[in-house]
N, C-alpha and C positions, 0 to 999 in steps of 0.2 A: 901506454902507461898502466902500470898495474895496481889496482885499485884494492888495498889488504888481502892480496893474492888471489883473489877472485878471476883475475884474466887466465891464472893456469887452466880452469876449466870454460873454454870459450862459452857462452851464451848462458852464463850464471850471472848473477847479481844480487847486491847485500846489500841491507836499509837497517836503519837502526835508528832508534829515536829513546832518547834522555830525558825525563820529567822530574819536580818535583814539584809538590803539591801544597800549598800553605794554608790551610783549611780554616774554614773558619769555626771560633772557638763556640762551642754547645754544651749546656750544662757543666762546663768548666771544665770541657776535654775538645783537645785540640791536633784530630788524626793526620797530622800532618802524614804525607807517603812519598814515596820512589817507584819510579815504575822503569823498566825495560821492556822495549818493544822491537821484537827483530823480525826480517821477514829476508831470506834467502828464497828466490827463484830460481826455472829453469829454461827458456826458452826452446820447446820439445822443435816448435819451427814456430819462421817469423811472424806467427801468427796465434802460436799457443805454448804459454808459458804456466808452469808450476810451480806453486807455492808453499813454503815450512813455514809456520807462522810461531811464534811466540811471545809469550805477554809473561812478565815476573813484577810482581805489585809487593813490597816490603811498607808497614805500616809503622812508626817510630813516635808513639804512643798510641792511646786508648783502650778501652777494656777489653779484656777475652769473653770468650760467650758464659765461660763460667759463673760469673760475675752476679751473686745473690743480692747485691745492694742494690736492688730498685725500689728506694726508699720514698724518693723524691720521683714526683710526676713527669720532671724534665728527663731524668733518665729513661722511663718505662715510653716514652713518647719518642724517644730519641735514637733511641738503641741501633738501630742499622746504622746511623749515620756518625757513631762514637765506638762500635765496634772496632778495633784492632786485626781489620783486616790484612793474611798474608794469603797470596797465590801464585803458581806459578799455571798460565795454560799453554797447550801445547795443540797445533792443527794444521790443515792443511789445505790447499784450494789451487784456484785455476783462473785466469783471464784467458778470454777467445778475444781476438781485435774481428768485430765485423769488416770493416773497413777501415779507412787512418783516421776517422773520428768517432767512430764507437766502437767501444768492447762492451761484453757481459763477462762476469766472475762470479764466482760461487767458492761458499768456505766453510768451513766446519772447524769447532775449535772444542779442548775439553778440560776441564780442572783435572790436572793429575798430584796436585798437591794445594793443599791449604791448610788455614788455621782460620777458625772464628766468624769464616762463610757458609753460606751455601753451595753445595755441588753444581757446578755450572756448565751446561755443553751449549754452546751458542753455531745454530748456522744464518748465514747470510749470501744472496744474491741481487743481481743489480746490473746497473747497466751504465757506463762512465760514458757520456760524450764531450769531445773534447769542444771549445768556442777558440779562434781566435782572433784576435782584433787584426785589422790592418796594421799599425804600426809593429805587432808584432812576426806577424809575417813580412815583414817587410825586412824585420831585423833578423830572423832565421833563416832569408835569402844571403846575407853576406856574409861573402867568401872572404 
């Protein structure tokens, strides 16, 4: 089956995840956002796969940082979390599977575009292991 044409390159795979944000409203601004998150791999072997990460955050009100009216204390107390945040980041990383219940990963990510943040490089490592209950292995035996 081929999965948004992902199978032409055998041992690739594509994730994608859709949000939106309903905020709640603060000094009488309400940032509500969108975000896109994608992550394309590559399974170098059955045991070590690489990963393009990306994150796009659109913010559909609130202030710019330009924004001189800190007249009122709700604002000046407030400001990060009524800013008009836009970004787009861009990164990359790895899973190793120890065995068929544990991996470790490692990622790295960077702001290459925004509005009305801070410059952001995020890395991250960690270790997934997997649980599974009986009944669901039970139900991943049938054929």
């Amino acid at each position: 089956m081929d999965h948004l044409g992902v199978d032409a390159i055998p041992g690739t795979y594509f994730h994608t995840q859709l949000s939106y944000a309903f905020v709640q409203k603060v000094a009488g601004i309400r940032p509500n956002r969108s975000r896109i998150e994608a992550e394309v791999g590559y399974f170098v072997t059955p045991r070590l796969a690489l990963r393009f990460l990306e994150a796009l955050q659109i913010t559909h009100d609130g202030l710019d940082f330009s924004y001189t009216g800190y007249t009122s204390i709700d604002l000046s107390l407030n400001h990060d979390r009524i800013f008009r945040v836009n970004l787009l980041q861009l990164g990359g990383g790895f899973t190793f599977a120890i065995n068929e219940s544990v991996s470790v990963f490692g990622a790295a990510s960077k702001l290459v575009w925004g509005q009305n943040g801070h410059p952001h490089r995020g890395f991250a490592i960690g270790i997934n292991k997997r649980f599974v209950t009986p009944r669901a292995e039970a139900a991943s035996n049938f054929d």
